[in-house]
C-alpha positions in Angstrom: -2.3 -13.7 -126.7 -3.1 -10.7 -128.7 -1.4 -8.1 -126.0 1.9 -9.9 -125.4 4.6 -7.7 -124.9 2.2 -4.7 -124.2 1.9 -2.3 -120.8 -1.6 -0.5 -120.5 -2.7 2.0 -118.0 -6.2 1.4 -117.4 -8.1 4.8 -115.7 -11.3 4.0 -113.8 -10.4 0.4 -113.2 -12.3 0.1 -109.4 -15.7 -1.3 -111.3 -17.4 -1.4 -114.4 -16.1 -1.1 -117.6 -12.6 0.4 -116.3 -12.6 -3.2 -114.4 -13.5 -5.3 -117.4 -10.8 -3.9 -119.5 -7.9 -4.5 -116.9 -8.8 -7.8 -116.8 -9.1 -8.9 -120.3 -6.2 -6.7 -121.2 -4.2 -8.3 -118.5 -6.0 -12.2 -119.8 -4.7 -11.3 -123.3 -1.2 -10.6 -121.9 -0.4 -7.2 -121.1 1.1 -6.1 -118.0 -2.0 -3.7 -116.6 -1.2 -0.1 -114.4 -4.4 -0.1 -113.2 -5.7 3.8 -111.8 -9.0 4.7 -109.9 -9.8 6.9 -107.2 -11.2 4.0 -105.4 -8.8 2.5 -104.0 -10.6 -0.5 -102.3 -12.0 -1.4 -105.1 -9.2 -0.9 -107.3 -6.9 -2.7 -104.7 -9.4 -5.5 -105.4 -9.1 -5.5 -108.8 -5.5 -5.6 -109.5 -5.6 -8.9 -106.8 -7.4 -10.7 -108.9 -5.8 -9.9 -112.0 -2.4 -11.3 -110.1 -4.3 -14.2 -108.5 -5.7 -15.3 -112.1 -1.4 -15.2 -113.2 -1.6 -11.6 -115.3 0.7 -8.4 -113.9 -1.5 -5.8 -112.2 0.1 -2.4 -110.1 -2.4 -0.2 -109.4 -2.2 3.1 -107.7 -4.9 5.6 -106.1 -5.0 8.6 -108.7 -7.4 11.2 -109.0 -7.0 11.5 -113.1 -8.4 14.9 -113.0 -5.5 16.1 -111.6 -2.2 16.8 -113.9 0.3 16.2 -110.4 -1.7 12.9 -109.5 -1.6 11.7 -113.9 1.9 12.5 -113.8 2.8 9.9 -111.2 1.2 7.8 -112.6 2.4 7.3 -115.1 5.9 7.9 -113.8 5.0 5.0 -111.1 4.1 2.4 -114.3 7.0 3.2 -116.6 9.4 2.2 -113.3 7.5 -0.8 -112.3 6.9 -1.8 -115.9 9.3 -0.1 -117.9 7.2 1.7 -120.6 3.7 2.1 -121.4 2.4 1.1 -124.9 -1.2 1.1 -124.7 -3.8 3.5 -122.7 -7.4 2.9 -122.0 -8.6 6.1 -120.7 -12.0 4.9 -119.0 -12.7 7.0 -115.8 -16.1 8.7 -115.9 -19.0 10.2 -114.0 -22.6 11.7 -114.4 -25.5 13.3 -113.4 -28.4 14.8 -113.7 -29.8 18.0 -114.2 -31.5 20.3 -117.0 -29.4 23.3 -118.2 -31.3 26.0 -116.5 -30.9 24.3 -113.1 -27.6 23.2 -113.7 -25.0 24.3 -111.2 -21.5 25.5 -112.6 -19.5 23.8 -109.8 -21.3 20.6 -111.3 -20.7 21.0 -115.0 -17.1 22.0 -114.1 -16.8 18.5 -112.3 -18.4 16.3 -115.2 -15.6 18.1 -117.6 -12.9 17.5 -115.4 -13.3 14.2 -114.9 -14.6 12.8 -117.7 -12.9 15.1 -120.3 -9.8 17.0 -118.8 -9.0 13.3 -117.3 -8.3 11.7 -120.6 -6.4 14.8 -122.2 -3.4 14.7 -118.9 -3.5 10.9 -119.7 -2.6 11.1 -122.9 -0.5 14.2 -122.6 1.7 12.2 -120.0 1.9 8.8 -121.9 2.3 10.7 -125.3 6.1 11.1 -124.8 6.9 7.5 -124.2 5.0 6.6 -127.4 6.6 9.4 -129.1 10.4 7.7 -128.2 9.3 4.1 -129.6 7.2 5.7 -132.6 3.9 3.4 -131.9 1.1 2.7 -129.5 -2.8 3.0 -128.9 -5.3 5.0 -127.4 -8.9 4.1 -126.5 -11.1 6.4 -125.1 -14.3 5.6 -123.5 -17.0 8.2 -125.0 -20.6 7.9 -124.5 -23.9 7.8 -127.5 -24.5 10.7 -125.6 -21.6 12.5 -127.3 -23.6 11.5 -130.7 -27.1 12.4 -129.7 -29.0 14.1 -126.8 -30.9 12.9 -124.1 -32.5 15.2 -121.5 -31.0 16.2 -118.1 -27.4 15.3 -118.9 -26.2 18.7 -121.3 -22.9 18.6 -119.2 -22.5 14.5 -119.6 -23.3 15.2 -123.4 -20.6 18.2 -123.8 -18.1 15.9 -122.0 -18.6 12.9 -124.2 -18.8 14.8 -127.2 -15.4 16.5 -126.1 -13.9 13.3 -126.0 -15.4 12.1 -129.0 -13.8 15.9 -131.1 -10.4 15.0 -129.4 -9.8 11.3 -130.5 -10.2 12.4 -133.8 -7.5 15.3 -133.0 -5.2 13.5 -131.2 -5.3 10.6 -134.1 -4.9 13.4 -136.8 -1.6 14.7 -135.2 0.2 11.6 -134.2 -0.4 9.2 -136.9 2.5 10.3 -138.4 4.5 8.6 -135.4 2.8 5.2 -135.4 0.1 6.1 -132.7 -3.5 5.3 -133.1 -6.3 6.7 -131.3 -9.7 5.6 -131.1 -12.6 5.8 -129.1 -16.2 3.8 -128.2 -19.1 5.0 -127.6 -21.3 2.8 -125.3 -25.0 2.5 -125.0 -26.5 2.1 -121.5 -24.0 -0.2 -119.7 -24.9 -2.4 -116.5 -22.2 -0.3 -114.5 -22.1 1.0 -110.8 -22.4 4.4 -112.6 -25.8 3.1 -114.0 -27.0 1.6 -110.9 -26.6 5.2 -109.4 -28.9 6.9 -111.9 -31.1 4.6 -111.8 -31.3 4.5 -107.9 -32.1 7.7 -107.8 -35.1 7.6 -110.3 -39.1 7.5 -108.8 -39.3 4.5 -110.9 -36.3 2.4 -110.8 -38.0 -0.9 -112.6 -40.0 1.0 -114.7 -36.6 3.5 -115.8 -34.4 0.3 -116.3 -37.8 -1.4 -118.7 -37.6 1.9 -120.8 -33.8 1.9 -121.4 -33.7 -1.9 -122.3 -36.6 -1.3 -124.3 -34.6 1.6 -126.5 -31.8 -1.0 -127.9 -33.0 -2.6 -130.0 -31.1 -6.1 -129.6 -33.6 -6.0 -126.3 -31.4 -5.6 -123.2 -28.5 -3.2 -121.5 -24.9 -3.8 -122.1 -22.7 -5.5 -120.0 -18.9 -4.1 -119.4 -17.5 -7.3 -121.4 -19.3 -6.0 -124.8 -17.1 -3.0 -124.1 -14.0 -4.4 -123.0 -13.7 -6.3 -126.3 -14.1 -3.6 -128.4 -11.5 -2.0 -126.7 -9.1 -5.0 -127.0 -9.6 -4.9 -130.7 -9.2 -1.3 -131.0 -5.7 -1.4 -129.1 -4.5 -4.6 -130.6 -2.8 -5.5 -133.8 -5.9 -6.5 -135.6 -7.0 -2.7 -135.8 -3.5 -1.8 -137.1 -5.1 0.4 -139.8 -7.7 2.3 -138.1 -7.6 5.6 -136.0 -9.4 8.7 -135.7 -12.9 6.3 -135.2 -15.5 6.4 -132.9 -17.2 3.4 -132.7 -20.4 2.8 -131.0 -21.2 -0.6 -129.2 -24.8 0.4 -128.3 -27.0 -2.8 -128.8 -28.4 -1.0 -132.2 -29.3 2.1 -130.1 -27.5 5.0 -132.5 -29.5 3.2 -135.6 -32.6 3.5 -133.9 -32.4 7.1 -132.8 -34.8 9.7 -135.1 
């Protein structure tokens, strides 16, 4: 099992691609801290990470918050006894052109999809720091790499994420720590199913977006999950500082 040994805290693990990654993480050995403000959901998914023989705690944390990050992570190091390995996943969007975008709104999208990943890895730095060696995946978006309309805040976030992988892998490389991060294409995700909900044209929204990658369809939280188990396993040992699409050919087509 290419995780053996290994203790990774999992953010947005209730659904998606926060789920996926708990799983296979915790199929390829790892003892999994999974973290989600959904706690139903994320109750769920730690069950059937147990039921299917891995080790799963989670706990209800709002990863936007430094108070909530730091227990955390103090909860998995005392259940698991160290934490080697950190997928920072949580995310959220929405809609709106800059020029009817409300502050309170853009505040929240950086928060929690950017400010969320930074207390992560400021709180599980230290424990890396003491064993000299672990790995980082941060879940970005194309839309850090490119624009689309109505989502400037979404964009800014991912692309924040994106400018801090690179820093974060710059400064502790030295100590053995790697840190890398995907950027996703359109994903078959709760998230997604939200956006699309909310469009005139649901059908007709979810035709165009399949229609943009060019291997023909959406993504599916597996095709990221396994980029992030290569990214934080051994057989990556020699890259950081790397954002790596996994878009279905989407950042090749864009002109």
């Amino acid at each position: 099992m290419r995780l053996e040994g290994k203790v990774a805290l999992v953010t947005g693990a209730a659904m998606g691609i926060g789920k996926a990654i708990a799983e296979l993480f915790a199929r390829e050995g790892a003892a999994v801290i999974a973290a989600d403000i959904n706690e139903p959901d994320g109750s769920s998914t730690a069950k059937g990470i147990r039921e299917a023989g891995g080790r799963c705690l989670f706990r209800r944390s709002d990863v936007s918050v430094e108070s909530e990050v730091e227990a955390l992570v103090d909860a998995g190091i005392k259940e698991f006894g160290r934490i080697t390995t950190l997928a920072n996943v949580a995310g959220i969007a929405h809609e709106s052109p800059a020029h009817q975008l409300n502050l309170a709104d853009w505040d929240r999208i950086l928060r929690v999809n950017l400010t969320s990943m930074f207390l992560c890895a400021k709180h599980v730095l230290p424990g890396m720091l003491k064993t000299k060696g672990g790995a980082v995946v941060n879940i970005a978006s194309v839309q850090g790499l490119f624009g689309f309309p109505s989502f400037p805040h979404y964009a800014a976030s991912k692309g924040g994420i994106i400018s801090l992988t690179k820093q974060l892998a710059r400064e502790y490389a030295s100590q053995g720590i790697r840190v890398n991060s995907i950027a996703p294409g359109t994903v078959d995700t709760p998230l997604t199913a939200a956006v699309l909900a909310r469009a005139p044209n649901t059908a007709e929204l979810r035709a165009s977006w399949e229609k943009m990658h060019p291997l023909g369809r959406i993504g599916q939280p597996m095709d990221i999950a396994w980029g992030a188990l290569f990214l934080v396993s051994d057989e990556s040992s020699w890259i950081t500082g790397q954002c790596i699409a996994i878009d279905g050919g989407l950042s090749c087509a864009v002109v």
